[in-house]
KOLPALUM-494366 format. One record per residue (C-alpha): y, z, x; residue in one letter. Coordinates in steps of 0.05 Angstrom, whole numbers, plus 32768, in hexadecimal, padded with zeros to 4 digits. Each point is the difference from the previous one (the first is absolute). Layout:
YZXA...
end
This chain:
82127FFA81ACX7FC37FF07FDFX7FDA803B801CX803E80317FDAX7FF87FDD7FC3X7FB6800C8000X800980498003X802B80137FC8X7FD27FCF7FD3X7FC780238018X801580487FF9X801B7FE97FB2X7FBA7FE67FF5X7FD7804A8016X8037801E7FDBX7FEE7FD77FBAX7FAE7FFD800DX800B8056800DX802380007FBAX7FD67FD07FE6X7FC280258013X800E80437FDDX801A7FD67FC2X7FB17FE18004X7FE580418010X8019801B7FBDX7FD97FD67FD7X7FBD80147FF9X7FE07FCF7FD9X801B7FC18031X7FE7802A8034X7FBE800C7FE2X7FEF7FB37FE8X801E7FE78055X7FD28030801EX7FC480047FD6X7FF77FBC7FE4X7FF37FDF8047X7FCC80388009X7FD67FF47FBEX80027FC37FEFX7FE37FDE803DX7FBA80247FFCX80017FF27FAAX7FF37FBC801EX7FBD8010801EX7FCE7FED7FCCX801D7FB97FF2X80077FEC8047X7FB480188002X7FF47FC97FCBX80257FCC8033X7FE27FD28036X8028801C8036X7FE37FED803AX7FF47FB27FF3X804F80088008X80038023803CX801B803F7FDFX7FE880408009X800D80417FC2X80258020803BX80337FCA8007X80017FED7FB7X800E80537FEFX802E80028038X802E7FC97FE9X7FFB80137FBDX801480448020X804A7FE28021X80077FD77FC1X8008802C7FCEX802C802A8030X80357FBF7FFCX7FF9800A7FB9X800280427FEFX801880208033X80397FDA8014X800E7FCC7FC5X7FFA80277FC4X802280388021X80357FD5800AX80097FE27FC7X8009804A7FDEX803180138041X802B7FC67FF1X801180027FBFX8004804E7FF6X80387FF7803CX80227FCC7FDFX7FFC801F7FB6X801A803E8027X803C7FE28018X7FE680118049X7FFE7FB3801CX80457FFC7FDFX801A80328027X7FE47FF58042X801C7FB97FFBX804680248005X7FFB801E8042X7FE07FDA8047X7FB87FF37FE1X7FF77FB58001X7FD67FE07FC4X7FCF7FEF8036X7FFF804C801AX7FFF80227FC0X7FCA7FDB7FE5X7FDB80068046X800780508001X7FF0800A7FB9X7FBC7FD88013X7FF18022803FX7FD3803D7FF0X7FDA7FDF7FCAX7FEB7FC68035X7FF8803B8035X7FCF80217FD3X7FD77FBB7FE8X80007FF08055X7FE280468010X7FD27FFD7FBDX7FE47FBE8018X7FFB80128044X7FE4803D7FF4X7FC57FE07FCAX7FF17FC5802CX7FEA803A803DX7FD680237FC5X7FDC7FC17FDFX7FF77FEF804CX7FDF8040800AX7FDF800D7FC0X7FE37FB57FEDX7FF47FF68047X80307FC27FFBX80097FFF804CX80437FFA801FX80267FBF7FF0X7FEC7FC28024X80497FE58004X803380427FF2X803D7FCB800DX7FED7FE47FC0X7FF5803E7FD6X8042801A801DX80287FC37FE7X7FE280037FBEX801480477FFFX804C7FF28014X7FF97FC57FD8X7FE9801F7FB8X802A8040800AX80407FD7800AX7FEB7FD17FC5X7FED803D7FD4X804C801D800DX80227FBF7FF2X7FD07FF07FC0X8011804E7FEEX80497FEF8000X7FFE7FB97FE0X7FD980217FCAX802E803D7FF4X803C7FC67FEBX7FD77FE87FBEX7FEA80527FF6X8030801E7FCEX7FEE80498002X7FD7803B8027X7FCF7FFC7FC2X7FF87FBA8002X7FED7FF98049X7FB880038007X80027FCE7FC5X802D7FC98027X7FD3800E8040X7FBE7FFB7FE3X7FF97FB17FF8X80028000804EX7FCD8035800FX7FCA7FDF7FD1X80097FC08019X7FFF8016803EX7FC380337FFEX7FD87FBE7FEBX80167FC98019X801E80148046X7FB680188022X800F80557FF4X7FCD80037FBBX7FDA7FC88012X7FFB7FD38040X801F7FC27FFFX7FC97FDC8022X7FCE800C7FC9X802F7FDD7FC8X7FF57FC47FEAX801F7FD1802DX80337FDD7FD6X801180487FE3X800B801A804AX80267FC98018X802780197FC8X8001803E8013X800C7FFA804BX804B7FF37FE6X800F80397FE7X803A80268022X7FD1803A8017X7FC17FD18015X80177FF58046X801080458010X7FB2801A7FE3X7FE17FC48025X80228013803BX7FEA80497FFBX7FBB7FEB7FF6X7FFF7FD08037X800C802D8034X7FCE80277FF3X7FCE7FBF7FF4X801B7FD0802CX7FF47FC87FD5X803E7FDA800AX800C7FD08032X80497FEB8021X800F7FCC7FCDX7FF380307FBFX80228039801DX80417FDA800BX7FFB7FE47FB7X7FF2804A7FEEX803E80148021X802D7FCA7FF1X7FF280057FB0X800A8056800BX80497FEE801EX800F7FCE7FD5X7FF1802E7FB8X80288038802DX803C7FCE8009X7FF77FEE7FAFX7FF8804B7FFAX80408012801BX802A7FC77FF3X7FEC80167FB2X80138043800AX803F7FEA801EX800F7FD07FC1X7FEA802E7FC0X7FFD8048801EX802680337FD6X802C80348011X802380167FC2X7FD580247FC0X7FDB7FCC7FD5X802080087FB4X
end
């Protein structure tokens, strides 16, 4: 029984990420800052982490670049794409009417986020094989834990995207509403500048940010610095700010036109 309700939900969901893709596909300049951003932005790091004692940390530019790399793609590939996706469906009157036929809350929001987080996992896949190629990073040490920080920031980024989207009153207004979150996150989550060469009151700080586990995960795979204890703390505060995630965007989310 299970196994017939599974296919309908997933044949709705390929249906909505296909329309959802073209409807992304049409707008250039989300397009442009997803796929370019995570490109530039990494290496425009560079000269400061020159400047930085990386190796008394164990850290290498490779790794540092790298995970600046994946980071950004949370960001700007899939949250701030999100964020715009959201509420130009819901101004449109498009989550309104999906809500009408068999699209559950769950799917529709699912679908909608599905090609975004599809491009931001192939982006970061994609830059971690070139900064492991072109900075000589190596391959990763542990790849377990760089593949649950993956899952675990992509997933995060989505459900941030949506939670954001419910304070965001307009199209125009969107990259205002989601910029708060990519600053503090571009400094104080280790993608700008490590966590580990903060100050340590200021990282410990830091370290609870909702996308700090996910970027020390990430970076611990391809390090290895994290032993059996940290990683489940790692993993256990990335599932709990998922839960807190979702439960929020179950509470406050939106589905009619802000007026």
């Amino acid at each position: 029984m299970s196994g017939l309700t599974a296919a309908p939900a997933g044949r709705r969901l390929r249906a909505l990420a296909r329309a959802e893709l073209a409807l992304l596909g049409r707008n250039r300049g989300v397009v442009l800052t997803a796929l370019l951003a995570p490109l530039a932005l990494p290496f425009s790091l560079r000269p400061a982490l020159d400047q930085m004692d990386l190796g008394r940390q164990g850290l290498t530019p490779g790794a540092v670049l790298m995970t600046a790399a994946v980071g950004f793609s949370f960001l700007f590939a899939v949250y701030c794409t999100l964020v715009n996706a959201y509420v130009a469906r819901r101004e449109e009157l498009v989550l309104k009417r999906l809500r009408t036929g068999e699209l559950t809350d769950a799917e529709i929001l699912t679908g909608t986020a599905l090609p975004a987080v599809g491009v931001g996992l192939a982006q970061a896949l994609l830059l971690s094989a070139g900064c492991a190629v072109l900075l000589h990073s190596g391959a990763p040490r542990a790849p377990y834990l760089t593949l649950l920080g993956l899952v675990a920031g992509l997933v995060l980024s989505a459900a941030l995207a949506a939670l954001t989207a419910s304070f965001t009153r307009s199209v125009e207004s969107a990259q205002i509403t989601a910029l708060p979150l990519v600053l503090v996150t571009m400094v104080g989550s280790g993608i700008a500048v490590p966590i580990e060469v903060l100050p340590h009151r200021l990282a410990s700080v830091c370290a609870f940010l909702p996308l700090s586990p996910a970027v020390r995960l990430v970076r611990a795979g391809w390090t290895g610095r994290l032993d059996a204890p940290e990683v489940l703390v790692t993993v256990a505060a990335a599932l709990a700010w998922t839960v807190v995630a979702v439960f929020a965007v179950r509470r406050w989310f939106r589905w009619e036109p802000r007026r």
